[in-house]
N, C-alpha and C positions, 0 to 999 in steps of 0.2 A: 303706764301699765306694766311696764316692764319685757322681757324679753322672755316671748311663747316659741319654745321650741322641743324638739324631743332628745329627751335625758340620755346620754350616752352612756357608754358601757361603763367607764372612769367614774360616769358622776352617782350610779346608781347607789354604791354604799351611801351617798349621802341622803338619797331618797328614803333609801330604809330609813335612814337614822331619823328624818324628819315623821315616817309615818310612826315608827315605835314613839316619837313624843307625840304624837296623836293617839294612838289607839292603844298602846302598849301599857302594860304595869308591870310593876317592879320584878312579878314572879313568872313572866311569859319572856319566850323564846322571839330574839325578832324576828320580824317578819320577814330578812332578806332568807333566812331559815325555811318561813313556813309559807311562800308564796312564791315559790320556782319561776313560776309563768311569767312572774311581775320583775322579780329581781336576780335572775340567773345571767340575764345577760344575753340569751336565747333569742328574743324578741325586742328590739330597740322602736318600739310603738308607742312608747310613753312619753306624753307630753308633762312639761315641766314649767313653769314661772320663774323667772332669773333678774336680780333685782342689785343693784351693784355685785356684780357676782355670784349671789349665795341663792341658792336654789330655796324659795318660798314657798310653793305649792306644786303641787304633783297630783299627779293622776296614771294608775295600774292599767294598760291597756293590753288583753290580750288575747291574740286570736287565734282560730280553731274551727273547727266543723263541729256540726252536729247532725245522725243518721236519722231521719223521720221516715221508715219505713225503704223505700225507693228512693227518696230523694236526699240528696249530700247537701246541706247549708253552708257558707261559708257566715261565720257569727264572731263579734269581737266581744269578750267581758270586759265589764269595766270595775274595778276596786280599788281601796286603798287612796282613796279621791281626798286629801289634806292641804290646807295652810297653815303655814305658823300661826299662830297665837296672835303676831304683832304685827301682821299683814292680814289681817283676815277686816272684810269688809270693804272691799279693793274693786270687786268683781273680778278675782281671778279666777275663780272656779267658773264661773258663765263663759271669762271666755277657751279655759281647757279646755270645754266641755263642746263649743265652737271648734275647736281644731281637731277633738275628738270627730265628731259629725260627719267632717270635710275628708278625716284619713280614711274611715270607713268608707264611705261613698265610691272616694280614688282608688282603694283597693279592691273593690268590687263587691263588699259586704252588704248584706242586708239588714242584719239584725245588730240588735245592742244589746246584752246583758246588763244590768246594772245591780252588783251587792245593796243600794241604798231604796230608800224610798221617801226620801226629803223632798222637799218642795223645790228645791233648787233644780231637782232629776223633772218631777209633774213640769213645772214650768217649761221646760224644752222638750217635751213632750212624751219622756218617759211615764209609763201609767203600768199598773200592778196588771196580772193575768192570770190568768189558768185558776185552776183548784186543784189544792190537796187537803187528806184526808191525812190529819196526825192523830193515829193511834196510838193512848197509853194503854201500854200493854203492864199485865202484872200475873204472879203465877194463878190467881184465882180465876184469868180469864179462858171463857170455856175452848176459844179457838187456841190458848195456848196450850191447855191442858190438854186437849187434842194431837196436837203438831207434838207435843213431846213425847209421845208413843207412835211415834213415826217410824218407818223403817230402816233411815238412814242410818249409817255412823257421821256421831260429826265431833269434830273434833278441831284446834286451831291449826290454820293455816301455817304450812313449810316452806323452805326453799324449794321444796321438790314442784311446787303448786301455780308458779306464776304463769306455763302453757293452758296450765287448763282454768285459771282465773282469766285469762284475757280469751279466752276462747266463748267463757261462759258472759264476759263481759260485752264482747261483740256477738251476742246472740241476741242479745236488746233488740227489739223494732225500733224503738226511741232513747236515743243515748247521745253522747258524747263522742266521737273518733277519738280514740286513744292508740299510741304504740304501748308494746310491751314496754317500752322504757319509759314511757308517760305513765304509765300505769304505776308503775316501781318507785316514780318518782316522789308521783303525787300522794302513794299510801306511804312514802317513808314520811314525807312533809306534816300531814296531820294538822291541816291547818283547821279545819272546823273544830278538833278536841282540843286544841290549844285554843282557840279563842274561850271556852266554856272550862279551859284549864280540868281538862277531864286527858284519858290516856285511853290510844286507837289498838283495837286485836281485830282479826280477821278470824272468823270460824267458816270452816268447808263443812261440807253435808258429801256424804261419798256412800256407794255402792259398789263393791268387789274393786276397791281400785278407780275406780271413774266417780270424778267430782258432779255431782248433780246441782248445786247452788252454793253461793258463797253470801255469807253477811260482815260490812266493816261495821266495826259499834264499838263507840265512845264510853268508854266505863268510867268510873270515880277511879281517883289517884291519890296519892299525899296532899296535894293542894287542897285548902279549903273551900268547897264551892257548894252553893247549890242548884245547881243546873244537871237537869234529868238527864241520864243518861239516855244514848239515842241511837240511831241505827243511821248511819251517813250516807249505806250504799247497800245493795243488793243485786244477785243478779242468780240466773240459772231459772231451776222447776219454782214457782211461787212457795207449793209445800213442803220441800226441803229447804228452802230461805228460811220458812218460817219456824221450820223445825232446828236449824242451824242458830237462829235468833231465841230460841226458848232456851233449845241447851244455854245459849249464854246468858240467859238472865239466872238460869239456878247457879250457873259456875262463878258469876261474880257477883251472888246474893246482892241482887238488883229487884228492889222493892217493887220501880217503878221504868220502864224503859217507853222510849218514845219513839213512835214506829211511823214515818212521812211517807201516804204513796197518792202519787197525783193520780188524778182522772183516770187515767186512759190504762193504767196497771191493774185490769179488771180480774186478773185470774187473781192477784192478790187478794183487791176487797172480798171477793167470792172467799176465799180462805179465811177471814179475817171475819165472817158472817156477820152478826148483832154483836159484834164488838162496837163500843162507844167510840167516836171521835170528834174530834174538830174540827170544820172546815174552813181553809182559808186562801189565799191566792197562793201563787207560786210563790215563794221570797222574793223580795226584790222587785226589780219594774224591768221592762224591754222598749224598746225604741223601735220602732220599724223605721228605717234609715229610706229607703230606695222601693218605695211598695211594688211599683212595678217589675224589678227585678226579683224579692222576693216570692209574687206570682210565679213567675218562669224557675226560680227553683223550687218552689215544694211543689211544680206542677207534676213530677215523677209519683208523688204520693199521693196528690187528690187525682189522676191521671186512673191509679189503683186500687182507691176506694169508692169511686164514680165516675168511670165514663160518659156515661150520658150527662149527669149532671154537671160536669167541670166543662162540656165542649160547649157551653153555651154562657158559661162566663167567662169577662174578659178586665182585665184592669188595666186601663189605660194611660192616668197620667196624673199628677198632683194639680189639683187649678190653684191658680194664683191667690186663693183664698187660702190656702192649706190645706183643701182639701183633698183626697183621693176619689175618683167616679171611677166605679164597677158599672160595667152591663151584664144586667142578667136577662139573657133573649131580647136583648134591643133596650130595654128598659132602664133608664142611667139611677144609679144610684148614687149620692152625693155622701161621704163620710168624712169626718175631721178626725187625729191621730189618734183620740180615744175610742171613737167608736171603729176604725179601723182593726185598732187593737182587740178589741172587745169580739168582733165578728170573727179574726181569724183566730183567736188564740180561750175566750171565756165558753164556760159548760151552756150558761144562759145568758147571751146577751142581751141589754136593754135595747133595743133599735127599733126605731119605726121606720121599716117595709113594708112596701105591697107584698099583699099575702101569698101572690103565686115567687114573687122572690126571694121572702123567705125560708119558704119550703123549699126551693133547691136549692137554695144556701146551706141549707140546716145536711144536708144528704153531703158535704162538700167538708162544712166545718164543725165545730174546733181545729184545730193542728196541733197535735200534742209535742211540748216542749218537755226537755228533760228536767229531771228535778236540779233546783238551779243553787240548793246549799248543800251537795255532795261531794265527791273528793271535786271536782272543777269549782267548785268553788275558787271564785277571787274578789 
């Protein structure tokens, strides 16, 4: 099998180099560049495959919080998941993904992000979640045409701007923990317009001086592509975001822009009315690592959406089937990792409940997760 261990600071250049012959082409930036989290050196969480010396495969482990209202998550991403070419078919990735599992656990995580959604991720029990709503926005639509006789000034973002970007960024109910220096980092990085070889601006929305909303959006560049340009990130009033986002599609004569807001960014949709969209899960898939520990942190935010309804569930323990059992009022519920996932994290899940426990389930869940291919992306 080889020797599973995590990549040190020294070896990381060679991690890069192994992930850019995986994912990279000739005209992109590598990735020790456009993935801080993974290859700064910050974080030595990343496990590695070591095979007469030469690091085979690898895997971007990196971890962070996420604000769901009240409640603080501790959550690991995972990216950047590669073997060589001439090792691959090894099971090495089954077993990184094994020592992934085990670090999380140890450090007290509950949650998994995962960029992927291969069969190798479903298999160990990662499963897709949530919904979002991608709207293609274009100047003919009536919410844009709208939003751009708004009152704001907007204009692109300055040096002057990064207090009141991370002010408006941590006004999210559902985000990310970011420092201002995370902040800084991760929009110098540009790692999602580099994958779609597209080029990142920031536009503010401002009244008398005070920033009311900010948009990051990925425009076309020199590079040949055709990938829609897109909006990576928002945050502030929904209709200065949206108004910030229109001015940018006429300033960089953008035919067509692509606008992602999950579920739970309802003042959005409301702004975005009978405009068309797509719907589809969150990117990527999630792992509930530790269900019972999970419960005991988002219990801050179903604590503050339902009182009555949350004091009378209780999740108690994985059985040796793999399964998780919830009680709701004494009533055991039995769930395996998809429908697990399904109940705490999808808008309708498929489940069969007794009808009195899914009704206080339903007053309890979803749990909204942030959108998971914005600047955290890994």
């Amino acid at each position: 099998m080889g020797d599973i261990r995590f990549v040190s600071r020294e070896e990381l250049k060679k991690a890069a180099e192994l992930s850019d012959l995986v994912f990279r082409g000739e005209e992109q930036t590598s990735m020790a560049a456009k993935f801080p989290g993974i290859f700064s050196g910050s974080f030595m969480s990343s496990p590695g495959v070591f095979k007469d010396g030469q690091l085979v495969a690898f895997a971007g482990l990196v971890p962070g919080f996420i604000q769901i209202g009240a409640a603080s998550v501790p959550i690991f991403s995972l990216g950047s998941v590669c073997t060589h070419p001439e090792y691959r078919g090894k099971g090495y990735a089954n077993a990184i993904l094994q020592r992934v599992f085990d670090h999380i656990d140890r450090s007290g995580g509950s949650l998994l992000l995962v960029s992927g959604t291969r069969d190798l991720y479903i298999r160990q029990g990662c499963h897709t979640f949530g919904s979002v709503r991608s709207y293609l926005l274009t100047t003919e639509n009536e919410a844009v045409r709208k939003a751009a006789a708004g009152p704001a000034f907007v204009r692109e973002a300055e040096e002057q701007d990064w207090f009141g970007l991370q002010r408006l960024a941590e006004n999210r109910e559902v985000r990310f923990n970011r420092s201002l220096y995370e902040l800084a980092t991760l929009v110098r990085a540009e790692a999602i317009s580099d994958i779609y070889k597209l080029k990142q601006k920031i536009y503010v929305a401002e009244t008398d001086g005070r920033l009311l909303a900010y948009a990051v959006i990925a425009v076309r560049k020199e590079l040949k592509t055709d990938a829609v340009p897109l909006v990576i990130e928002w945050g502030g009033a929904p209709e200065a975001a949206l108004q910030a986002i229109t001015w940018a599609i006429a300033a960089n004569g953008i035919s067509e822009l692509m606008l992602p807001v999950p579920w739970h960014e309802t003042e959005m949709i409301e702004a975005l009315g009978n405009s068309a969209y797509l719907e589809t899960p969150n990117p990527g898939t999630v792992k509930i690592i530790n269900p019972v520990r999970l419960w005991l942190q988002i219990h801050p935010y179903l604590q503050q959406k339902s009182p009555e309804a949350v004091n009378g569930v209780k999740v108690h323990y994985a059985a040796p089937g793999g399964e998780t059992v919830l009680t709701v009022n004494g009533t055991a519920v039995h769930l395996n990792d998809k429908e697990l996932i399904s109940l705490f994290f999808d808008t309708d899940p498929q489940l069969e409940l007794p009808a009195a426990s899914r009704e206080q389930l339903k007053e309890l869940f979803p749990v909204p997760l942030p959108y998971a291919s914005g600047l955290n992306f890994v």
